[in-house]
ZAKEGU-308424 format. One line per 8 residues: number of its first residue (from 0); for each residue x, y, z of N, C-alpha, C. Coordinates in steps of 0.02 Angstrom, whole numbers, plus 50000, padded with zeros to 5 digits. Each point is the difference from the previous one (the first is absolute). Layout:
N
NUM> X,Y,Z,X,Y,Z,X,Y,Z | ...
# end
This chain:
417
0> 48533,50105,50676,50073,50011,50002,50030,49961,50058 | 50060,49970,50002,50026,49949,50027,50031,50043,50061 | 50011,49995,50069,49998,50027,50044,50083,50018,49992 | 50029,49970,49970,50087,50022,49994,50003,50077,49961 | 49968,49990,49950,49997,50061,49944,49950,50028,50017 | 49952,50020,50044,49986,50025,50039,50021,50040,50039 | 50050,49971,50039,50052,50042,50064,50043,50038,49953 | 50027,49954,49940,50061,50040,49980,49961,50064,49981
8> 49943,50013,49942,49987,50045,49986,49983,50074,50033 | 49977,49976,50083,50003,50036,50055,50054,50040,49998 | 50040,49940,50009,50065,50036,50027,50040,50059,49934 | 49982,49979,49945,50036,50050,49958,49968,50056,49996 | 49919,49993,49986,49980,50057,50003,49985,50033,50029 | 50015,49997,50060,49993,50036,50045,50066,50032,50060 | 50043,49983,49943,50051,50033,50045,50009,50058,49976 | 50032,50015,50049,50039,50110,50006,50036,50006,49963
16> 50059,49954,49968,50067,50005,49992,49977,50010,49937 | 49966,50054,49952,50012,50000,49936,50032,50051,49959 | 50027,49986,49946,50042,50027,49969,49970,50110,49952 | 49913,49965,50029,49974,50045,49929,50029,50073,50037 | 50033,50032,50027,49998,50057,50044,50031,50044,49938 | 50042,49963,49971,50066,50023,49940,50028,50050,50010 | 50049,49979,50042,50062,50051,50035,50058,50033,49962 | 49986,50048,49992,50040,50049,49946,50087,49982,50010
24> 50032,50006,49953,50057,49981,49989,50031,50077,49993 | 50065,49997,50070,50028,50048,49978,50049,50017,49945 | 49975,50068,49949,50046,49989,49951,50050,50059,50013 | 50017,50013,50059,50078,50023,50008,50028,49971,50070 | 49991,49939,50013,50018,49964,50041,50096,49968,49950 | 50034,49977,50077,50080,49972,49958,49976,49920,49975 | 50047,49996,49949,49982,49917,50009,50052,49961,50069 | 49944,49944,49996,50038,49948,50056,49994,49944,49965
32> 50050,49967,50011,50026,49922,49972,49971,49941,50028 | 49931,49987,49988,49986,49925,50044,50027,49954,49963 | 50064,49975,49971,50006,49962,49985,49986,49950,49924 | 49984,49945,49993,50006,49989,49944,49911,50016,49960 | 49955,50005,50053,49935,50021,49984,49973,50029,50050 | 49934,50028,49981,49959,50065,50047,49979,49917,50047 | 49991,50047,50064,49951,49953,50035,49925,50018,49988 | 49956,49930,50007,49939,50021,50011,49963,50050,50052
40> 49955,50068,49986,49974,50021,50032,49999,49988,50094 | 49975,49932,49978,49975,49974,50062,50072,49967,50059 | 50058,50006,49964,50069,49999,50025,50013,50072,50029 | 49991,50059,49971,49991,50062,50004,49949,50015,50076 | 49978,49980,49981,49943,50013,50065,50019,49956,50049 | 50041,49952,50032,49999,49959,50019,50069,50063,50039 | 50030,50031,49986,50079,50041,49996,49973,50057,50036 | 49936,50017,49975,49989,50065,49994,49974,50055,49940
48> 49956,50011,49969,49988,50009,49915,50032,50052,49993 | 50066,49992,49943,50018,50073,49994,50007,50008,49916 | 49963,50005,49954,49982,49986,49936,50069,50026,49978 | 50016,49958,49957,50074,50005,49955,49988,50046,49963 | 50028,50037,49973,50014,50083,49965,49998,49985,49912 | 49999,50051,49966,49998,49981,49928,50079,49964,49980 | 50036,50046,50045,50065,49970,49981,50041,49926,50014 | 49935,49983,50042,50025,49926,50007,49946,49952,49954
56> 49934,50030,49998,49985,49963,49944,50015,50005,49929 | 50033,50036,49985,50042,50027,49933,50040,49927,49987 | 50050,50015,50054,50059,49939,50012,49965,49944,49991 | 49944,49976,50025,49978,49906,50002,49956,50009,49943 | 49980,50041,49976,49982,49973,49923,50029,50018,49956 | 50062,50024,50008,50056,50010,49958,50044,49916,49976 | 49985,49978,50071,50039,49922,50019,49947,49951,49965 | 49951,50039,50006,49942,49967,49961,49992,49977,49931
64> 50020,50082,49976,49984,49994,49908,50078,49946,49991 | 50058,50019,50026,50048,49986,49967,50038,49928,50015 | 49990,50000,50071,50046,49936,50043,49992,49942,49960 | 49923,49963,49952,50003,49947,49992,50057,49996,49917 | 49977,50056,49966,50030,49988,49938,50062,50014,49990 | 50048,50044,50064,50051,49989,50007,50038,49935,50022 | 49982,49967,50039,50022,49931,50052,49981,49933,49955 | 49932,49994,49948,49998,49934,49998,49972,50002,49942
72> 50011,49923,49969,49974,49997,49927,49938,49985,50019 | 49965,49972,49920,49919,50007,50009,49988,49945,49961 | 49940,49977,49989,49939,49959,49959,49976,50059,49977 | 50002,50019,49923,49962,50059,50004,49955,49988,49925 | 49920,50037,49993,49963,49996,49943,50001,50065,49970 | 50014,49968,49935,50007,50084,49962,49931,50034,49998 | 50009,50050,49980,49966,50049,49970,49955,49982,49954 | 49926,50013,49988,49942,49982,49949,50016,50056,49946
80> 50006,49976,49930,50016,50049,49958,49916,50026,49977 | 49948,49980,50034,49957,50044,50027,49973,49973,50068 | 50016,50058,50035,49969,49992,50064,49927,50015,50002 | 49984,49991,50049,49901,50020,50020,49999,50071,50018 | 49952,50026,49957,50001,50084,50023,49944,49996,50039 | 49996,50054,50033,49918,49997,50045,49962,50050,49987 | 49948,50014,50021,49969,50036,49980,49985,50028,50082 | 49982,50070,49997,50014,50036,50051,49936,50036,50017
88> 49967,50008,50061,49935,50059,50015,50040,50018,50048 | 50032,50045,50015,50027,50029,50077,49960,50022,50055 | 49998,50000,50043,49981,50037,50049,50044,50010,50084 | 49959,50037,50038,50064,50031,50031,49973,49952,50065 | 50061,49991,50030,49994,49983,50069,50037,50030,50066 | 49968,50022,50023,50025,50042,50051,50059,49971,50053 | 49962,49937,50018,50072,49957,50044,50024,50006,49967 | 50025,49974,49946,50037,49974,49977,50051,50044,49985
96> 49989,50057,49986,50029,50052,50014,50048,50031,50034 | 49944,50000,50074,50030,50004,50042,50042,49940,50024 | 50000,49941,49988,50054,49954,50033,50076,50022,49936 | 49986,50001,49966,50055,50024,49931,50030,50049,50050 | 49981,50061,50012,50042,50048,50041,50011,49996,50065 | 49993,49965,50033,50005,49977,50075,50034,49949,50010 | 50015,49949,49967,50002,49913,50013,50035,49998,49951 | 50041,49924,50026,50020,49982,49955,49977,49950,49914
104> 49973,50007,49998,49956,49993,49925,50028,50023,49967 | 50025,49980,49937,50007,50028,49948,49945,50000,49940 | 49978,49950,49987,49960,49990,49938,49941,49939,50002 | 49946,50050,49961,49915,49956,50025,49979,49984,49957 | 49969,49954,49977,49973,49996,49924,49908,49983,50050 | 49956,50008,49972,49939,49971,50008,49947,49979,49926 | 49987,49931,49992,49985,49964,49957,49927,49988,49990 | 49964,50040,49962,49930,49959,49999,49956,50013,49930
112> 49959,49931,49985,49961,49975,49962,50031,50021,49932 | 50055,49988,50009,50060,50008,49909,50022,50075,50010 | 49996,50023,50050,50037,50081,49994,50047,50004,50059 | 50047,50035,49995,50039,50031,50065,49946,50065,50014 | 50010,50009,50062,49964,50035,50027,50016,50057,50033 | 50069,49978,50056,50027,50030,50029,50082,50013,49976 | 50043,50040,49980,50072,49989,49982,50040,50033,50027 | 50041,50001,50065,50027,50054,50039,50057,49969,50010
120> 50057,50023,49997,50073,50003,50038,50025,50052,50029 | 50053,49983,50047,50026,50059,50032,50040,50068,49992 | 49977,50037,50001,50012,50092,49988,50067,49996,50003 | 50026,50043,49938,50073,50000,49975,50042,50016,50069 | 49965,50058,50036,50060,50007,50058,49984,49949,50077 | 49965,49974,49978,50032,49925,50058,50040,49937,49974 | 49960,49961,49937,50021,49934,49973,49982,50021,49935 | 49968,50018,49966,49983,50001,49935,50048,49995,49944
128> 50056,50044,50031,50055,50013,49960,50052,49939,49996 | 50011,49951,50046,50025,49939,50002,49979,49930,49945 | 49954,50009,49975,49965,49965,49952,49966,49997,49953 | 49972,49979,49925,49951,50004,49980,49954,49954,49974 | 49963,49992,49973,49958,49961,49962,50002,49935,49994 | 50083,49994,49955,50017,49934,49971,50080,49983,50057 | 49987,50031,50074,50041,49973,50044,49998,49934,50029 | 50032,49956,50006,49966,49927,50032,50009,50044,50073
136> 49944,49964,50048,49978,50009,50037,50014,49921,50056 | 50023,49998,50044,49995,49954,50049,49957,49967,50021 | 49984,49934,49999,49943,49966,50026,49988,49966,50059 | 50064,50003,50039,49997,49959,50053,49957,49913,50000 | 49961,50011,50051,49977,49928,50005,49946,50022,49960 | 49972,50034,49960,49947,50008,49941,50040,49943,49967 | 50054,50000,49983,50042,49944,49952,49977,49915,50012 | 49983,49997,50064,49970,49934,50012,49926,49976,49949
144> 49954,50055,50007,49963,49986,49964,50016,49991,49915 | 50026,50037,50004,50027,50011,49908,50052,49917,49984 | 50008,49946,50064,50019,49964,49989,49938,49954,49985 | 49958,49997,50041,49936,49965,49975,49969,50015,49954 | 50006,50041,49968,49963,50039,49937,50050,49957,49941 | 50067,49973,50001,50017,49969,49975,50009,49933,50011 | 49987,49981,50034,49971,49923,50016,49965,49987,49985 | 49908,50029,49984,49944,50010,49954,50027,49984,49936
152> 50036,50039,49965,50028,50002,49925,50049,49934,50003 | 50027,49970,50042,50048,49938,49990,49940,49941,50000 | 49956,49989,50045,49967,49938,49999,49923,50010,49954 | 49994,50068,49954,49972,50010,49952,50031,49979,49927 | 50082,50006,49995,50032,49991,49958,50016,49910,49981 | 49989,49970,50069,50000,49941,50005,50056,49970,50031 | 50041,50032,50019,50070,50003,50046,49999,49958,50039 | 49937,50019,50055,50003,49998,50058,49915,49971,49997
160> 49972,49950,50034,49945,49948,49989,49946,50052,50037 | 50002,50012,50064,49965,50025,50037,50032,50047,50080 | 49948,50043,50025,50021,50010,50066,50010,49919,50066 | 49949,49941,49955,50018,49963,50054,50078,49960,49994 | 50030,50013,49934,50068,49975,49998,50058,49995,50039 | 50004,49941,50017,50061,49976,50050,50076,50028,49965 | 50043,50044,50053,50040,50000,49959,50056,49946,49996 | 50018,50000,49939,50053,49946,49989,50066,50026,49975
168> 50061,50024,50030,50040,50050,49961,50065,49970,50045 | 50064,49979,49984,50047,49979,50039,50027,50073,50020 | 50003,50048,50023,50016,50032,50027,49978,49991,50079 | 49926,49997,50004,49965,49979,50057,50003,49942,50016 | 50050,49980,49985,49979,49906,50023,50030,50000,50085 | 49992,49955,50043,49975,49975,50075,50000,50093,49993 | 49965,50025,49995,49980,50067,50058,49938,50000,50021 | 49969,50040,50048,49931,50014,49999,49929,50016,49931
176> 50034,50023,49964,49965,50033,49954,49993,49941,49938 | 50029,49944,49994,50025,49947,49963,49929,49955,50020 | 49964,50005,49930,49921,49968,49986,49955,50052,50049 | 50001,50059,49996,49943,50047,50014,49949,50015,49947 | 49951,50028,50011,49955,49995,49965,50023,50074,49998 | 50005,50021,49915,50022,50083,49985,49941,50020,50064 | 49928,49995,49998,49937,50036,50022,50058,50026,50084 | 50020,49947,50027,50002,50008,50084,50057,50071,50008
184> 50040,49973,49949,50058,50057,49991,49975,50066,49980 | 49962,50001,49942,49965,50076,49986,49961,50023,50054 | 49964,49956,50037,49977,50012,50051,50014,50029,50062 | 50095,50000,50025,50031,49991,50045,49980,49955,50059 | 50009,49944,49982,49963,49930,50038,50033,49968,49980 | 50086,50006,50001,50040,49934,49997,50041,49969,50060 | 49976,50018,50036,50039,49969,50084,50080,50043,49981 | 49990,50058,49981,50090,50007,50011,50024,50031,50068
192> 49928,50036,50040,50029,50040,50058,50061,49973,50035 | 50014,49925,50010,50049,50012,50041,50075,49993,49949 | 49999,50039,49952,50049,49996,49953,50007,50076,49989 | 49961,50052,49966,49991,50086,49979,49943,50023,50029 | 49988,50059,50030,49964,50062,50016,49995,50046,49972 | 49945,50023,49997,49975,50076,49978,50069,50053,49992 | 50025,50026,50075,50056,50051,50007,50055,49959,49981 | 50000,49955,50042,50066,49974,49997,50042,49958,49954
200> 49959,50007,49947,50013,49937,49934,50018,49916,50032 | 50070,49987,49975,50005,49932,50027,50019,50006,50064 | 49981,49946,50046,50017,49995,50075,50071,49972,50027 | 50038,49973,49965,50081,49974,49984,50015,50046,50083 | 50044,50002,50053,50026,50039,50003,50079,50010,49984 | 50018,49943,49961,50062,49984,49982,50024,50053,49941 | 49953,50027,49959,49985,50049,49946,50035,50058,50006 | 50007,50034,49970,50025,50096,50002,49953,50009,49975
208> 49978,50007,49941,49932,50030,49987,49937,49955,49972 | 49946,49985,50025,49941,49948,50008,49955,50043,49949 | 50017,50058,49964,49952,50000,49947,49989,49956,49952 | 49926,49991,49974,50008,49957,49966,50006,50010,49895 | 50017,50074,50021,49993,50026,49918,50065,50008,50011 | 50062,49973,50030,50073,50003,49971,50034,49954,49987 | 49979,49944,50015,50030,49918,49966,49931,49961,49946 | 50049,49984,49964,49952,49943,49974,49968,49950,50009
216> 49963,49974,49981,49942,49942,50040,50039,49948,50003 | 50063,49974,49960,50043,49951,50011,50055,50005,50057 | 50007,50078,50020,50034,49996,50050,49958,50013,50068 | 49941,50003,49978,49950,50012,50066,49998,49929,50041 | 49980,49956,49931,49994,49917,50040,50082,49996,50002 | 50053,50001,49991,50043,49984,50012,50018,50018,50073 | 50004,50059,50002,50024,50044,50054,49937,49976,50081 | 49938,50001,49972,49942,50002,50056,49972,49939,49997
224> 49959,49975,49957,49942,49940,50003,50020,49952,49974 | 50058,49982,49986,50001,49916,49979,49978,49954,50065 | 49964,49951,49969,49962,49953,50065,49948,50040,50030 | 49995,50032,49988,49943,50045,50039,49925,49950,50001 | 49954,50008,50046,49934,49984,49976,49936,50034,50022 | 49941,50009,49972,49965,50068,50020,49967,49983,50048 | 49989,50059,50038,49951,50008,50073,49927,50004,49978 | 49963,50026,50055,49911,49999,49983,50010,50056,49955
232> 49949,49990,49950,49984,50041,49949,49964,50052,50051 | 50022,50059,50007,49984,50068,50017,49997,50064,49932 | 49985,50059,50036,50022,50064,49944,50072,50018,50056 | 50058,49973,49917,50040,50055,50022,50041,50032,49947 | 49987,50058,50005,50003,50046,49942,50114,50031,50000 | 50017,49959,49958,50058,50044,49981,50032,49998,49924 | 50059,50016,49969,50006,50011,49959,50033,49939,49941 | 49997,49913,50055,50033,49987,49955,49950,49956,49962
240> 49927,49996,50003,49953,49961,49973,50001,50021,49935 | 49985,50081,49991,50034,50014,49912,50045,49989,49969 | 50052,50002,50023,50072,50010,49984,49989,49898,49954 | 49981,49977,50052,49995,49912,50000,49937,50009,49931 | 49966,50031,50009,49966,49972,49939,50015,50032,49934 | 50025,50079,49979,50016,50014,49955,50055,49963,49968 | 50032,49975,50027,50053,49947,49986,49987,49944,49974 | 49944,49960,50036,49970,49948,49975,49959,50002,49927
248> 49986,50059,49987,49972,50014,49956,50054,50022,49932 | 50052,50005,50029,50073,50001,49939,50021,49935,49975 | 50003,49974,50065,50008,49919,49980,49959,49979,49982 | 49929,49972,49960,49956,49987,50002,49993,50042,49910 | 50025,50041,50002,49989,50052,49938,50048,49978,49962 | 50080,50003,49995,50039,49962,49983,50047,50049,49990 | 50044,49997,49944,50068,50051,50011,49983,50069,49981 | 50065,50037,50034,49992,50086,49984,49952,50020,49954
256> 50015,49984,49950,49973,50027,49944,49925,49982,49991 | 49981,49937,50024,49930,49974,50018,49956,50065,50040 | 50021,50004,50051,49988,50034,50066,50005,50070,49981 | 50046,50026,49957,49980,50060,49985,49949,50022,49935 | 49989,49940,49956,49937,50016,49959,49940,49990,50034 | 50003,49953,50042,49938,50003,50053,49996,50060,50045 | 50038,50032,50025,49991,50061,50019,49966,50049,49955 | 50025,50015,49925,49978,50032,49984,49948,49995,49976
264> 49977,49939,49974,49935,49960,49995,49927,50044,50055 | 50030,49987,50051,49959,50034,50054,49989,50105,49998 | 50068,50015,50007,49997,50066,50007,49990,50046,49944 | 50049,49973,49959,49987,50051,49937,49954,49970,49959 | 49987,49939,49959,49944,49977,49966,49937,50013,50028 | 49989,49976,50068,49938,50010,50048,49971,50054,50017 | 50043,50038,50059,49991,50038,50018,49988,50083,49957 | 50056,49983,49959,50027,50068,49978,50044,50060,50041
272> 50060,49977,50012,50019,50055,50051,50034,50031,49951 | 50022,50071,50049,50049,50058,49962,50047,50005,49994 | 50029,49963,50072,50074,50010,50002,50021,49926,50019 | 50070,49983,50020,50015,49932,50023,49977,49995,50077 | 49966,49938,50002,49990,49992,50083,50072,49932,50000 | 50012,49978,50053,50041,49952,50020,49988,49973,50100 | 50025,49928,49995,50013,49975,50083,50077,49996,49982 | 49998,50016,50088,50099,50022,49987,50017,49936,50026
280> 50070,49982,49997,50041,49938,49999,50030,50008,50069 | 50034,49945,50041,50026,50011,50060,50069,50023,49985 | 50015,50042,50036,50076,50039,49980,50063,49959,49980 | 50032,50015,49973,50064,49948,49977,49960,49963,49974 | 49923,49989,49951,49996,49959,49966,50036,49969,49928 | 50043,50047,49991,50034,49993,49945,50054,49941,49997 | 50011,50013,50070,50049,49912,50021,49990,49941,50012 | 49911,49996,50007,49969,49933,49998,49981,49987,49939
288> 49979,49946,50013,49946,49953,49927,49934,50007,50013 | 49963,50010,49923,49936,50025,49987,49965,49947,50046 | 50009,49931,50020,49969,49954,50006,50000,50001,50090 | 50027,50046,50034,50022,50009,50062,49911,50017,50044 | 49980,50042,49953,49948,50038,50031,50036,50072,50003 | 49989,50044,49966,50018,50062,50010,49949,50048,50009 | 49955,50001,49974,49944,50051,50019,49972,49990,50045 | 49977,50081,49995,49972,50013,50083,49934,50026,49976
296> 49953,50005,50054,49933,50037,49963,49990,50060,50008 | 50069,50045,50007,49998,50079,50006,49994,50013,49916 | 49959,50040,50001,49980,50020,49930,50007,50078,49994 | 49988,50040,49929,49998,50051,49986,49951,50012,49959 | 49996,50085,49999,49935,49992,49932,49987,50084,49991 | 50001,50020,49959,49978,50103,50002,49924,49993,50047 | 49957,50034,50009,49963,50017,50014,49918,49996,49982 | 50033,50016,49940,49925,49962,49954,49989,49944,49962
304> 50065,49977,49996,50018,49908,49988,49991,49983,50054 | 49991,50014,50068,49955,49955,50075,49948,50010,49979 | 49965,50056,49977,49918,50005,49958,49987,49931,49976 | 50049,50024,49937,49979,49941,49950,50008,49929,50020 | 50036,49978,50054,50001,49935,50023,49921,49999,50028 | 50006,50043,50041,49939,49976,50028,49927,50009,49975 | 49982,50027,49945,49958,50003,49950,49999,49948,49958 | 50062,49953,49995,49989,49931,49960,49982,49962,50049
312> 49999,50003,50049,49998,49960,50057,49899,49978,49988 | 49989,50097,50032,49928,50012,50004,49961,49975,49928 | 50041,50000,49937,49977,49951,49947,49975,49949,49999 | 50077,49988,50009,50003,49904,50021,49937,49968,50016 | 49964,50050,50065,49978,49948,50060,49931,50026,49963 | 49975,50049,49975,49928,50016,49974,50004,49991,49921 | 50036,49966,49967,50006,49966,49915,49992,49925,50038 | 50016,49971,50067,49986,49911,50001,50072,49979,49954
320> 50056,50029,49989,50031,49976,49968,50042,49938,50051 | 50045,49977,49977,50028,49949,50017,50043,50020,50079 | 50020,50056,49986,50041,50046,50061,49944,50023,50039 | 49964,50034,49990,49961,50003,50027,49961,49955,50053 | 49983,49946,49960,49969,49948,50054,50069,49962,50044 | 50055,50014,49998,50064,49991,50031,49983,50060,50073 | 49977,50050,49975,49990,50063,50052,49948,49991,50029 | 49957,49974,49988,49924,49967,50037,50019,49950,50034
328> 50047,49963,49989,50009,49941,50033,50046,49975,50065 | 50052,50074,49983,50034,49994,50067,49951,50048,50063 | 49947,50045,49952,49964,50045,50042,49957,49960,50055 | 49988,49954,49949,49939,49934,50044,50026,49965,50050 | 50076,49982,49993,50046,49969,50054,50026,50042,50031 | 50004,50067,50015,50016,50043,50055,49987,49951,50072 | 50055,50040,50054,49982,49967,50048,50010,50050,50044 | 49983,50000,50067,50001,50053,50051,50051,49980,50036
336> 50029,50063,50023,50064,50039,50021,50021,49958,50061 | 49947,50003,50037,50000,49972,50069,49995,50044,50034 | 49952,49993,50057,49994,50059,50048,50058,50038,50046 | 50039,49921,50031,50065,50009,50018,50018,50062,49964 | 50025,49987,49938,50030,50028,49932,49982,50070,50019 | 49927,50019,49980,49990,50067,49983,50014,50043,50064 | 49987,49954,50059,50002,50045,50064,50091,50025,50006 | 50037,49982,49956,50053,50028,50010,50037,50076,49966
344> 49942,49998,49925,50002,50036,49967,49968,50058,50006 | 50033,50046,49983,49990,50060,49995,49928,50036,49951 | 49950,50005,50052,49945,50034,49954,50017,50063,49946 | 50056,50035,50013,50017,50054,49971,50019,49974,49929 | 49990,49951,49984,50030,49963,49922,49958,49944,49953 | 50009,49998,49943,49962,49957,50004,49997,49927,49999 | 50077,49978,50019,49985,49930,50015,49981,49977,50068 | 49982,50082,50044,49964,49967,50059,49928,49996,49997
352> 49968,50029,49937,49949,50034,50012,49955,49944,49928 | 50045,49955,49958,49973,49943,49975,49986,49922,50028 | 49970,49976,50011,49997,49949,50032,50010,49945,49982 | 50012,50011,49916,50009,49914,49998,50063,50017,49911 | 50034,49937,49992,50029,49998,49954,50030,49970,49960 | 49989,49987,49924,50000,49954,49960,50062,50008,49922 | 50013,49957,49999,50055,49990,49927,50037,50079,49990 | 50014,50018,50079,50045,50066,49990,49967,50062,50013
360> 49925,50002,50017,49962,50065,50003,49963,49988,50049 | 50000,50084,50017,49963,50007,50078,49928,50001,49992 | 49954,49972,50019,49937,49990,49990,49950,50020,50051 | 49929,50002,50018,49958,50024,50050,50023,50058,50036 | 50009,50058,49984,50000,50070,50026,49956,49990,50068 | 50002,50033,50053,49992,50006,50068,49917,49932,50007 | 50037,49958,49963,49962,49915,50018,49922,50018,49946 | 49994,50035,49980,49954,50004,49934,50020,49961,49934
368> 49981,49950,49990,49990,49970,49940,49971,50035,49933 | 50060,50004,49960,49972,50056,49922,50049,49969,49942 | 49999,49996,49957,50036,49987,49936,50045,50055,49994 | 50042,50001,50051,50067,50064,50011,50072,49952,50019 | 50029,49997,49952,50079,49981,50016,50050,50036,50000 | 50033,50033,50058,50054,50050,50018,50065,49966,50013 | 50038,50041,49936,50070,49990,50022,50033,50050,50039 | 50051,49971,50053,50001,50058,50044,50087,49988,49991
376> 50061,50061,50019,50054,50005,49995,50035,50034,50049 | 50055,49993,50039,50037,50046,50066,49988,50071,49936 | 49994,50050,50042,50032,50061,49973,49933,50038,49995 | 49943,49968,49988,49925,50035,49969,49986,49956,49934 | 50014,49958,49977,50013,49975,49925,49940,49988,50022 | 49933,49962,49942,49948,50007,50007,49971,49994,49931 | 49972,49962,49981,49961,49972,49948,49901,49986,50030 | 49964,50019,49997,49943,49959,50034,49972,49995,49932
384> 49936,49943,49958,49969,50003,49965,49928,49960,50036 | 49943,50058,49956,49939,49979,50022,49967,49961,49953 | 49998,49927,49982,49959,49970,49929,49937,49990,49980 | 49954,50023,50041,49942,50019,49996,49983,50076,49993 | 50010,50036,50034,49993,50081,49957,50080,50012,49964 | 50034,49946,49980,50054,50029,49944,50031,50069,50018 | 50032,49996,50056,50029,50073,50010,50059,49972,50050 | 50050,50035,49980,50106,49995,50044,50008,50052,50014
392> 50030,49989,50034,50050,50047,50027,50086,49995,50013 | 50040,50037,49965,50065,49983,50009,50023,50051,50038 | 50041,49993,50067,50059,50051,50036,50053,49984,50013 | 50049,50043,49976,50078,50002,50027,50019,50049,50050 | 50031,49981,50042,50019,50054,50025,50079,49950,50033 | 50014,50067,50035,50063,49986,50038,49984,49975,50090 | 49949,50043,50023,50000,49960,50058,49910,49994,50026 | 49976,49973,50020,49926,49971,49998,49959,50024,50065
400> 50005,50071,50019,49963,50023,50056,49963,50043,49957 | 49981,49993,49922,49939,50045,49980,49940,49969,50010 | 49951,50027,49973,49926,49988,50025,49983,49939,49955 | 50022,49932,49996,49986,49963,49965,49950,49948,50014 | 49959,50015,50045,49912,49965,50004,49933,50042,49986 | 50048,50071,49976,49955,50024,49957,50022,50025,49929 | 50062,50004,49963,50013,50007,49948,49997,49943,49978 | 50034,49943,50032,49995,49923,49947,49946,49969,50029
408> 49973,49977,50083,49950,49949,49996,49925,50001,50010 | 49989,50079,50008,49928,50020,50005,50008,50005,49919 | 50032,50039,49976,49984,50014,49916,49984,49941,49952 | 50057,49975,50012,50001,49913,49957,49915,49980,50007 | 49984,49994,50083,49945,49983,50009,49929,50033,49971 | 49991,50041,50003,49956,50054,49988,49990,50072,49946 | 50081,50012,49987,50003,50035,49942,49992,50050,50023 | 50012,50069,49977,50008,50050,50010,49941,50063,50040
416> 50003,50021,50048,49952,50013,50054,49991,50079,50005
# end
């Protein structure tokens, strides 16, 4: 082992600061207003930990279920007029349980060798009653991956040549990103740091708001990177490398109507989902042109349509199908985080606690090398799949201080104990 990933692994695993304690949530606490989202835990602790009450997590996954489909249109795939049923062995899990009534978690699915295993959501008198079944569910940056999962299906379809494809798209023309190789971009290895950040989206300070999921990619280079040119290829992880490629992949697909049989091509032909999943559009998209770049890679999906994505996924990659070896192939070009990198991150999560990462997914769990690709999301969102013992795990929740290195990444790993 290389003396960098070495130290890092030291350093994560062996720190104090971990999350597994699972600090009960008061449920007759008032709500308090942080604003437009919960802070992370580790913001919390940083204040002082004073666990937000049911009544404030009520409120942010209230903002949750509803904020996107009120505010913005969508890319959306219908419904399979048969979906995939599963077949079910239950058994009980005690965390899991217990994080359901303590934490904010709402809903667990656990996946193995063609059965669900585990099926729990949250007890009617905390969250239960806020949702059900065929609710779309929030994906946060899980949505990133679900962008590469369709990039697989575009340069399978023949769209798009390869991951080493230069892009060629006049939207990007003199910017940084103008003749990248898709790979560096899925990668987050396009020299944009001194352009967007992680927190801070774009770096403009001329801007009012530098997110990068509220303008379009035509007004992104307009407004930020025209002339731009890229720095050293580093990891730097923010939100507009999806946004840039689901787009590319519209253009590339061809008009509306193209783009939405190819959607459904994927979700409902493929997959089989239950209900409509969709990626939402940047707000006021209704006043731009399709050709602008409007999507973003915030996605939606019920609960067991994240199953079923990620069960075609775990297909894909053990059928050798064409997507599949698309999922082997960005797995093989993973690259590591950087030590810098991880030493900044928070072991309590798991993009501090993966070390390396490829075409959108968090890869090497605490620097162990395994056929495990985790999508990870602000909030608890959480996808992990294992492709060698064939077993997922899906969690939603509202805020991510449950026990999730032992409900999602010891389990994923090892299976039920």
């Amino acid at each position: 082992m290389k003396l960098k990933t070495l130290l890092t692994t030291l350093l994560i695993t062996t720190s104090s600061t971990v999350w597994s304690t699972n600090p009960a949530y008061n449920p007759d606490g008032e709500f308090k207003d942080y604003g437009s989202s919960l802070p992370e835990p580790t913001t919390f602790k940083r204040k002082g930990w004073q666990p937000p009450s049911d009544a404030t997590l009520r409120h942010y996954f209230d903002k949750q279920l509803h904020h996107s489909e009120e505010r913005y249109e969508k890319y959306t795939a219908d419904r399979s007029n048969s979906p995939y049923v599963f077949e079910s062995e239950l058994q009980e899990f005690d965390a899991v349980t217990d994080d359901l009534a303590k934490t904010g978690l709402v809903s667990y699915l656990f996946y193995e060798d063609g059965k669900i295993k585990v099926d729990k959501k949250s007890p009617k008198n905390r969250f239960g009653d806020m949702f059900n079944d065929n609710f779309p569910l929030i994906a946060n940056s899980v949505g990133k991956s679900m962008v590469s999962y369709v990039l697989g299906h575009a340069i399978c379809k023949g769209y798009i040549k390869d991951v080493n494809e230069k892009i060629d798209w006049w939207l990007l023309k003199d910017t940084l990103y103008d003749n990248q190789r898709l790979l560096d971009i899925i990668n987050m290895r396009a020299g944009d740091q001194e352009h967007v950040t992680k927190k801070g989206g774009l770096k403009n300070k001329n801007r009012t708001n530098g997110n990068v999921n509220n303008s379009s990619i035509l007004e992104i280079i307009s407004d930020e990177l025209s002339k731009t040119k890229k720095s050293r290829q580093v990891f730097n992880y923010s939100g507009l490398p999806p946004n840039i490629i689901i787009n590319y992949i519209i253009h590339k697909v061809g008009d509306a109507d193209e783009y939405q049989e190819f959607l459904n091509d994927i979700f409902q032909k493929k997959v089989g989902i239950e209900n409509e999943v969709w990626f939402v559009q940047v707000s006021k998209a209704h006043k731009k042109e399709y050709e602008d770049g409007l999507s973003r890679a915030s996605f939606h999906a019920s609960r067991y349509d994240y199953l079923r994505i990620a069960k075609a996924m775990l297909d894909d990659w053990n059928n050798d199908t064409c997507v599949g070896n698309y999922l082997k192939n960005i797995y093989e070009n993973r690259e590591y985080k950087g030590y810098e990198e991880l030493k900044k991150l928070s072991p309590d999560f798991p993009f501090g606690t993966t070390h390396r990462y490829g075409g959108f997914f968090h890869t090497d769990y605490q620097g162990i090398s395994e056929n495990i690709m985790a999508m990870d999301g602000y909030g608890g969102q959480m996808i992990w799949i294992n492709f060698d013992d064939k077993r997922i795990v899906v969690a939603n929740a509202i805020h991510s201080t449950f026990d999730w290195k032992k409900i999602v990444a010891d389990t994923v790993r090892n299976g039920l104990q």
